[in-house]
C-alpha positions as CSV (number, residue, x, y, z in Angstrom):
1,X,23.1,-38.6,231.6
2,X,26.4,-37.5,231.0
3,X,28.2,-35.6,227.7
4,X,30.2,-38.3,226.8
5,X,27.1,-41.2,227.2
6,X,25.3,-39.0,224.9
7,X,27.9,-38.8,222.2
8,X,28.3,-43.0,222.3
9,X,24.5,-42.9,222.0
10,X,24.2,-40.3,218.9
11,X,27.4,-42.1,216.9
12,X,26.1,-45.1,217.6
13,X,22.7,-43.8,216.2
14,X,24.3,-42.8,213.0
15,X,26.1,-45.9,212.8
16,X,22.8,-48.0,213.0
17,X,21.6,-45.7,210.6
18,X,23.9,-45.7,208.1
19,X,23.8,-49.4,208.6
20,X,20.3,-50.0,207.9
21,X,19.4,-47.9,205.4
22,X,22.6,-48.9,203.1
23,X,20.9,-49.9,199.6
24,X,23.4,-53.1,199.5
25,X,22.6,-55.9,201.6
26,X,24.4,-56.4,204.6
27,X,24.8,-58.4,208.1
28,X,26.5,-59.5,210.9
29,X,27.0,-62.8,212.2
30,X,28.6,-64.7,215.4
31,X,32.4,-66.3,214.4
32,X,31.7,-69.1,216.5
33,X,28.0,-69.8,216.4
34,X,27.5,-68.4,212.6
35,X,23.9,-67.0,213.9
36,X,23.0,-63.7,212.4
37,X,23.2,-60.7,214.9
38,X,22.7,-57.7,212.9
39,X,20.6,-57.1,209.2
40,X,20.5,-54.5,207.3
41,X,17.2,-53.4,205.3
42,X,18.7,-54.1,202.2
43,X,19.3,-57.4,202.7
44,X,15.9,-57.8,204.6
45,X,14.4,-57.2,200.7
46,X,17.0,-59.6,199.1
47,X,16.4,-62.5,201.1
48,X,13.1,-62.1,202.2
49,X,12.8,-62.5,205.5
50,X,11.9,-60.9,208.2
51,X,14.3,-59.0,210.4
52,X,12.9,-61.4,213.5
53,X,13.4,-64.7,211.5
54,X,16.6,-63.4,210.7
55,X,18.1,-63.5,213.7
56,X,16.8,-67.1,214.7
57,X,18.9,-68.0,211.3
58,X,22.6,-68.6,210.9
59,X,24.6,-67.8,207.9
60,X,24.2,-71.6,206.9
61,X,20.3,-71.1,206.4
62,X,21.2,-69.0,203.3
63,X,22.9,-71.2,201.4
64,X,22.0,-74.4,199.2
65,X,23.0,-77.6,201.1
66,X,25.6,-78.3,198.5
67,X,27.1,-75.4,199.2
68,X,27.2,-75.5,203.3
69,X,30.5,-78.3,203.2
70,X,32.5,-75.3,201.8
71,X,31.4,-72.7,203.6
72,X,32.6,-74.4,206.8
73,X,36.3,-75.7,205.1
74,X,36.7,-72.0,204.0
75,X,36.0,-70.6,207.4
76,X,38.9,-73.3,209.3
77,X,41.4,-70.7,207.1
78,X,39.6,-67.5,207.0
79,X,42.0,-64.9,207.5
80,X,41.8,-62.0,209.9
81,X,40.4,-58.9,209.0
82,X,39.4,-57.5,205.3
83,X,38.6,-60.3,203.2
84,X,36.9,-60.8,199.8
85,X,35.5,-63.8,200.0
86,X,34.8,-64.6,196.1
87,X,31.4,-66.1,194.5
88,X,29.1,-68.0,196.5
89,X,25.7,-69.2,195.9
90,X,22.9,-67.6,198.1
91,X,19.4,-68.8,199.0
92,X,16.2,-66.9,199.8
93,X,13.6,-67.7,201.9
94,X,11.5,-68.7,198.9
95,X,14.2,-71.2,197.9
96,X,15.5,-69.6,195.1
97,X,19.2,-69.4,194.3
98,X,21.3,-66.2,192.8
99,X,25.0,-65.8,192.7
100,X,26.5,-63.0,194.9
101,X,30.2,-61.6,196.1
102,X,31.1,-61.6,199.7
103,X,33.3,-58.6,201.1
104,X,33.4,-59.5,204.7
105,X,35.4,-57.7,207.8
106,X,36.0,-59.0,211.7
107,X,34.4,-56.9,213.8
108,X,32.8,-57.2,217.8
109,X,29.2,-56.6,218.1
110,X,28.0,-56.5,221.4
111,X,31.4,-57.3,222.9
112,X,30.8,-61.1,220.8
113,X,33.8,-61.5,218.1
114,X,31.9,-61.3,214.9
115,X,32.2,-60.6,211.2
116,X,30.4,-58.2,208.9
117,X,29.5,-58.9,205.6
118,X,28.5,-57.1,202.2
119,X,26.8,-58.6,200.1
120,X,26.5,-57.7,196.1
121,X,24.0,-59.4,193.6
122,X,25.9,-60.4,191.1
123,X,23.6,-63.0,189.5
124,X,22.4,-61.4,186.3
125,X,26.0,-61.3,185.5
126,X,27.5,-64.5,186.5
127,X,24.1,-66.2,184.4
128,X,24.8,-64.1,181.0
129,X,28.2,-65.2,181.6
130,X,26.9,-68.9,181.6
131,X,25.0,-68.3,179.2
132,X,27.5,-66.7,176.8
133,X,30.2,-69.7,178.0
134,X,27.5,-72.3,176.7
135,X,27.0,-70.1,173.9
136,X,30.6,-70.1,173.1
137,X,30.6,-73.7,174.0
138,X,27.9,-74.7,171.6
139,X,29.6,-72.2,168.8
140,X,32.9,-74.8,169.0
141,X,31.3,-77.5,168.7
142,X,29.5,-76.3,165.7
143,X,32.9,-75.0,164.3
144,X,34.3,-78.5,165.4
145,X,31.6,-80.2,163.3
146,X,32.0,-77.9,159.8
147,X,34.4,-79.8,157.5
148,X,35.7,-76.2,156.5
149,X,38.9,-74.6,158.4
150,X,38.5,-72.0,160.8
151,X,40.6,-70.0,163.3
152,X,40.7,-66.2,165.3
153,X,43.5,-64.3,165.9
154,X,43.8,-61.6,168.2
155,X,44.8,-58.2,167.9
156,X,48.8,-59.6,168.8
157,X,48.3,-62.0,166.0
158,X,47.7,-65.0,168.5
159,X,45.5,-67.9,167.9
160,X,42.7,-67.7,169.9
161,X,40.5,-70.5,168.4
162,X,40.9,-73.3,165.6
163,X,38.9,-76.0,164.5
164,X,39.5,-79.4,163.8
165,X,39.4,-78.5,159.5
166,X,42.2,-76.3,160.3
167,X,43.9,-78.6,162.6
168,X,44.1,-81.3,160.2
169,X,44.7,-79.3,157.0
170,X,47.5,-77.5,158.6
171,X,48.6,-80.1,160.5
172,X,48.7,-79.0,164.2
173,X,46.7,-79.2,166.9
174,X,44.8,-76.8,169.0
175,X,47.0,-77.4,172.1
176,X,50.0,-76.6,170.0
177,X,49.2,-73.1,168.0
178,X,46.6,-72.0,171.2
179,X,48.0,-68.1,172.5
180,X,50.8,-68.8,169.5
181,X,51.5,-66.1,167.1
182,X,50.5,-67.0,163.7
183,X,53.6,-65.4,161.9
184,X,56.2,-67.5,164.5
185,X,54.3,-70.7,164.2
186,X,54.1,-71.0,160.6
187,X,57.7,-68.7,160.0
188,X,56.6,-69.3,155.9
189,X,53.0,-67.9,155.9
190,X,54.4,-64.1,155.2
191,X,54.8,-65.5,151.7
192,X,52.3,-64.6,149.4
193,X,49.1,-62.9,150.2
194,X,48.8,-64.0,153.6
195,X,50.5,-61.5,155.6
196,X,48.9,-58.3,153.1
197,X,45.5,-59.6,153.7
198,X,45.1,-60.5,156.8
199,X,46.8,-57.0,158.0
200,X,44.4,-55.2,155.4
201,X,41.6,-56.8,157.6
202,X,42.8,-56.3,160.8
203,X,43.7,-52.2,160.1
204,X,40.9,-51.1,157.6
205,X,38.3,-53.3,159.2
206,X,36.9,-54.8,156.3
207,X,36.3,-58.3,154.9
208,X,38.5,-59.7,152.5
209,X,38.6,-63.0,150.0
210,X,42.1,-64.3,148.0
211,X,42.9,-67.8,147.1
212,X,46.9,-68.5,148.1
213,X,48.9,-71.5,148.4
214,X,50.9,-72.5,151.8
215,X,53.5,-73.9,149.9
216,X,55.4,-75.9,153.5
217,X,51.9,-78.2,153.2
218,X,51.3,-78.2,149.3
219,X,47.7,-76.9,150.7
220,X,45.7,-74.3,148.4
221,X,43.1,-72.4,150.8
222,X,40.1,-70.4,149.7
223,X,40.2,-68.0,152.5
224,X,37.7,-65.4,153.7
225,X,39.0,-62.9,156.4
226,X,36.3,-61.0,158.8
227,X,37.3,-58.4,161.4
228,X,36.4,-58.9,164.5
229,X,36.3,-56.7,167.8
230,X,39.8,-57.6,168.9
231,X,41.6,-59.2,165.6
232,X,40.1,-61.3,162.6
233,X,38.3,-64.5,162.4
234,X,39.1,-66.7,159.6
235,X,37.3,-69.1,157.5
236,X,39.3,-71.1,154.8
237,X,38.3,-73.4,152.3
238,X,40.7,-76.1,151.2
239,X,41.0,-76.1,147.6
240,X,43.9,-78.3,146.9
241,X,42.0,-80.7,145.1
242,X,40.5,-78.3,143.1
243,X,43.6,-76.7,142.4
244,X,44.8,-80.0,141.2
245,X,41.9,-80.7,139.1
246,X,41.6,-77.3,137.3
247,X,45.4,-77.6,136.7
248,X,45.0,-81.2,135.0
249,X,42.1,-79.9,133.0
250,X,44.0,-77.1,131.5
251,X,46.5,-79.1,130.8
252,X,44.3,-81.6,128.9
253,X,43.1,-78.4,127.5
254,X,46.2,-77.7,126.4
255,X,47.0,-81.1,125.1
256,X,44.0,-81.2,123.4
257,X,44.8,-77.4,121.3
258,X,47.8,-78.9,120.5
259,X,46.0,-82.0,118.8
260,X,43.6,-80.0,117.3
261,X,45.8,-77.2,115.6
262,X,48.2,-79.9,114.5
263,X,46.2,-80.0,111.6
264,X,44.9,-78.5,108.4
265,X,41.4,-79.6,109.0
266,X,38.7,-77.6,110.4
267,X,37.7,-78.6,113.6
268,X,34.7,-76.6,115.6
269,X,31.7,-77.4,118.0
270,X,28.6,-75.5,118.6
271,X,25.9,-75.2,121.4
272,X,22.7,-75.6,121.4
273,X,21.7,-71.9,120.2
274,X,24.2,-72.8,117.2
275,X,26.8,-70.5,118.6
276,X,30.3,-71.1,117.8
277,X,31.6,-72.7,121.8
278,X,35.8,-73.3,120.0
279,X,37.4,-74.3,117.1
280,X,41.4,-74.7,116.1
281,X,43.2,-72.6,114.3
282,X,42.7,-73.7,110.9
283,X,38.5,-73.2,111.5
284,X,39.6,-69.8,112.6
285,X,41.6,-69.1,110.1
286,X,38.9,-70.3,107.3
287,X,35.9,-67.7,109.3
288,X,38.2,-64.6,108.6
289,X,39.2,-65.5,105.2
290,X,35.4,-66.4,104.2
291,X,34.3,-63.0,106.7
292,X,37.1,-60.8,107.1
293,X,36.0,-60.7,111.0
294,X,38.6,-62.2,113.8
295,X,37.0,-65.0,116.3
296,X,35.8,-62.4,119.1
297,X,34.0,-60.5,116.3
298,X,32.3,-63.7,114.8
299,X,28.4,-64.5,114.5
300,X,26.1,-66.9,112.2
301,X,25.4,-63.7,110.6
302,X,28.5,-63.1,108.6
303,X,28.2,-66.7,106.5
304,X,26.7,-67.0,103.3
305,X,22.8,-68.2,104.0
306,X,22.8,-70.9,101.8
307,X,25.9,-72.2,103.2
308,X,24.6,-71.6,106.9
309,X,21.3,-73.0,105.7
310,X,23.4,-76.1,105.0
311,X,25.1,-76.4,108.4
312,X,22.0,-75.8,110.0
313,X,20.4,-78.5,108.9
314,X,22.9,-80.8,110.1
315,X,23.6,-79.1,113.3
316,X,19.4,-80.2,113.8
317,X,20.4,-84.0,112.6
318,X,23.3,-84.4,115.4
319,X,21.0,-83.1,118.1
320,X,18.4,-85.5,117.6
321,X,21.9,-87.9,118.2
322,X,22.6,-88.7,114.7
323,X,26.5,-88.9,114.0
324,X,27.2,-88.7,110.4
325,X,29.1,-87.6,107.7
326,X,28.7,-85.9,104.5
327,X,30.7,-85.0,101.4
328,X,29.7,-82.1,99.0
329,X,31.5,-80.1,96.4
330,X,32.0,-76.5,95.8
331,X,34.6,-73.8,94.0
332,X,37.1,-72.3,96.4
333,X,39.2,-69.3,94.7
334,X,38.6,-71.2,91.1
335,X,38.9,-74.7,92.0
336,X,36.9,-77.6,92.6
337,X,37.3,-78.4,96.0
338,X,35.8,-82.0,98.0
339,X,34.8,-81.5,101.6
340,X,34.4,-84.3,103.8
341,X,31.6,-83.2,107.2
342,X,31.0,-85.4,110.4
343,X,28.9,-84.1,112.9
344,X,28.8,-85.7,116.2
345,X,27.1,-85.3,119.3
346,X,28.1,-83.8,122.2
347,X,26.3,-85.2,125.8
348,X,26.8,-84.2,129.7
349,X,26.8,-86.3,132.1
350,X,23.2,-87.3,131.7
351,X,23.4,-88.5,128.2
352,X,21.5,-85.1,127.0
353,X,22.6,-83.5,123.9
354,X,23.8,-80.1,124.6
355,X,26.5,-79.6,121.4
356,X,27.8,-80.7,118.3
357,X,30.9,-81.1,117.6
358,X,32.0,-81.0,113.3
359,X,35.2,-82.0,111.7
360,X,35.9,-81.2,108.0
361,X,38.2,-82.4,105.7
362,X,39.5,-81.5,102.5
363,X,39.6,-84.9,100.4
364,X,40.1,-83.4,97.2
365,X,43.1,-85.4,96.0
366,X,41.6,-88.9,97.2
367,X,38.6,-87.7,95.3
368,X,41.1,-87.1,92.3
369,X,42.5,-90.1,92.7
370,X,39.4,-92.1,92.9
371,X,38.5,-89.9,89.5
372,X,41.7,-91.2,87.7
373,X,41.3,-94.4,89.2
374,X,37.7,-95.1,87.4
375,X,38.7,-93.8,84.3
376,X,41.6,-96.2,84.3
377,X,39.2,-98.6,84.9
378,X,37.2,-97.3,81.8
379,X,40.0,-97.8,79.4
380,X,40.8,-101.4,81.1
381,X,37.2,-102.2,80.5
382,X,37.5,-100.7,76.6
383,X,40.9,-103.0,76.1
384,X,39.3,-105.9,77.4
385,X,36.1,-105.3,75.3
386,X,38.4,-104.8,72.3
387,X,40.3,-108.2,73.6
388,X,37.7,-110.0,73.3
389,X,36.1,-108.8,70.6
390,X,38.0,-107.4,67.7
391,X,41.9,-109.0,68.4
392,X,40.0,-112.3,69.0
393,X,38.1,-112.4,65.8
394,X,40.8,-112.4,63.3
395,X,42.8,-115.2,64.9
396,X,39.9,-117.2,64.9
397,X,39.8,-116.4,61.2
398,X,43.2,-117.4,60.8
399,X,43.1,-120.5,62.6
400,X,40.0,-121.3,59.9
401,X,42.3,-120.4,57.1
402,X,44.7,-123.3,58.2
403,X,42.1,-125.7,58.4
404,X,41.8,-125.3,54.3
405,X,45.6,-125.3,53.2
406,X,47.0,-128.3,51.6
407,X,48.9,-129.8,54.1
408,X,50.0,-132.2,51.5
409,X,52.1,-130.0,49.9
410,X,55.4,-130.4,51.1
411,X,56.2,-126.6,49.9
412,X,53.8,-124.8,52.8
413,X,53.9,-127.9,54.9
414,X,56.7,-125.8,57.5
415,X,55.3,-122.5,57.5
416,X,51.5,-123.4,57.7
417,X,52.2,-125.3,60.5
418,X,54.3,-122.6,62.2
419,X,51.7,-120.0,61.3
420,X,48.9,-122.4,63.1
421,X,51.1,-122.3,66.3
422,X,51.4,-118.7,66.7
423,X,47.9,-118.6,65.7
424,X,47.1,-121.1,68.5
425,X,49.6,-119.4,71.0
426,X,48.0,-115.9,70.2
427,X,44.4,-116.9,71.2
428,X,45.6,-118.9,74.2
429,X,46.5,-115.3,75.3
430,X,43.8,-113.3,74.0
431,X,41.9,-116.2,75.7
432,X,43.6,-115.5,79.5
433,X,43.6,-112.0,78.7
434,X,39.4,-112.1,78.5
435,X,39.4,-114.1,81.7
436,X,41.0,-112.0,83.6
437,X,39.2,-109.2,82.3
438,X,36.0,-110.1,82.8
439,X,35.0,-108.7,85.7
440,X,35.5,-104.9,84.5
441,X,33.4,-105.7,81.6
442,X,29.3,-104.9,82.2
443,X,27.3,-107.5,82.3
């Protein structure tokens, strides 16, 4: 045997070597048949048969049927030489299918044109990706599904993700604002706190919460910024509503201080624990001139006993749903003073007691006036007594008188008669007088 006979056969001894004992699967095939005509160990172990069944197989016998159409449109193009091929699905001889990339090179084996082929397993990795796409895919749909806005931006500030919440509340869609920058989209939202917080998120890494306004779209947003590992993720309330309603209750709040300190009277409420919950001005005004202590300083403690004693008592009354008034009468700096009390309760929403609210007023003067009044009525009911009583007496004497003069004599004749007239005229007043007197008189 010649030198040169003996090199081919040592290189191609290495070759076959190198070949076969590669730890990544690898064959050779016929271009125009397809049949196998070359296997490598490797691949021997991945598709589990034999090297002699091997070579009674074509490259067709390794693939689902589904996948065989393709295979034969992609080789009518193949080009020449180096090629990767991409992802294909692969068959063993146990019928089980695993994804794998194709690196394949022409080549002649045994002077027949032929192609060799690499093979690397990349199943594991094209399944978690699968897995991870339905996992992503199921993570939308519950994002989709929360009535709550959402959106992620990356580390460019583009939209990478948003919900339908978002969508609608600020009123674009996810074809529109998808790979947009947030700040170009919506040119406003650098206003406010936007901007600060969502940078604060994005550089120190840490979760932030801020309610701001988007004034373009009136919208209010509780927002909630995460980092994430390449930008933020965003989770947003909207809170308009609530905005409006907290503004229209302090407002009514407001309305309602102004009603309640346009006024001298006292007006307070307490909880169930008898614990001051508000009062106007004029209540707080009262508790430091009766305490010396200002409203935040304020406790049951600091009023007289018998006084609270008092209060107490009612307080118990209007929480067993009693509404009520009372009147009592004490000296203030010297003076008599009147006090009107009402006590009502206050219920929730289920019709449970759960405060009392009081009112007092100063009626001092009507109780005055009602003083002065039934003395008046005293004296009335003394001048009608004396009416009909001791003025009415007399002129009945006088009309008796008249009955025993002479009318005969011409002298008196005139002036009795005139005298009976006026006597006659006087008790026909004393007479209405007592009639419209009577009812102040006691019975």
């Amino acid at each position: 045997m010649g030198k040169e006979q003996k090199n081919l056969e040592s290189e191609t001894g290495y070759y076959s070597r190198l070949f076969d004992g590669l730890p990544i699967p690898m064959y050779i095939y016929d271009k125009l048949t397809f049949r196998f005509l070359a296997i490598n160990n490797a691949a021997i172990e991945q598709y589990g048969y034999t090297r002699e069944e091997f070579l009674n197989l074509k490259i067709t016998d390794i693939r689902p049927q589904e996948e065989v159409p393709g295979l034969l449109k992609f080789h009518e193009a193949i080009p020449e030489n180096h090629l990767d091929a991409g992802r294909w699905l692969h068959r063993n001889k146990e019928g089980q299918t695993f994804y794998v990339r194709v690196y394949m090179n022409d080549t002649v084996f045994e002077d027949r044109p032929a192609r060799q082929v690499l093979i690397v397993n990349i199943d594991e990795k094209i399944k978690a990706e699968m897995i991870m796409r339905e996992k992503s895919a199921e993570l939308e749909n519950i994002l989709d599904s929360i009535t709550d806005g959402f959106y992620a931006l990356n580390s460019r500030w583009e939209v990478t993700f948003i919900n339908k919440a978002a969508e609608q509340a600020l009123s674009c869609t996810k074809e529109e604002v998808t790979g947009k920058n947030l700040w170009d989209f919506f040119p406003r939202s650098r206003e406010g706190r936007f901007y600060a917080e969502y940078e604060r998120a994005m550089t120190e890494r840490i979760s932030v919460h801020f309610e701001e306004l988007y004034a373009p779209l009136g919208v209010w947003g509780s927002m909630n910024v995460y980092p994430t590992k390449d930008g933020i993720a965003v989770y947003f309330v909207d809170i308009t509503e609530q905005k409006r309603i907290q503004e229209k209750i302090y407002n009514d709040g407001q309305n309602l201080l102004a009603i309640i300190n346009n006024t001298r009277d006292l007006i307070w409420s307490v909880d169930k624990d008898f614990h001051i919950i508000t009062g106007n001005q004029a209540f707080w005004d009262r508790v430091q001139q009766l305490t010396g202590k200002k409203e935040a300083d304020v406790t049951n403690a600091d009023f007289e006993q018998e006084n609270m004693n008092l209060l107490l008592d009612s307080y118990n009354r209007a929480f067993k749903g009693e509404a009520f008034s009372v009147v009592r009468q004490r000296e203030i700096d010297g003076r008599m003073r009147f006090e009107e009390l009402s006590f009502n309760p206050i219920r929730d929403l289920h019709e449970d007691v759960i405060g009392v609210n009081c009112f007092l007023r100063d009626i001092t003067e009507p109780q005055q006036y009602l003083q002065r009044i039934e003395k008046q009525n005293e004296r009335l009911r003394e001048i009608a007594w004396i009416q009909s009583h001791r003025v009415r007496a007399p002129v009945a004497n006088i009309l008796g008188l008249t009955q025993l003069i002479n009318l005969e004599d011409s002298t008196d004749a005139g002036i009795i008669s005139r005298l009976k007239k006026a006597a006659e005229e006087l008790d026909k007043v004393i007479l209405d007088i007592t009639v419209l007197t009577d009812d102040l008189i006691d019975p």
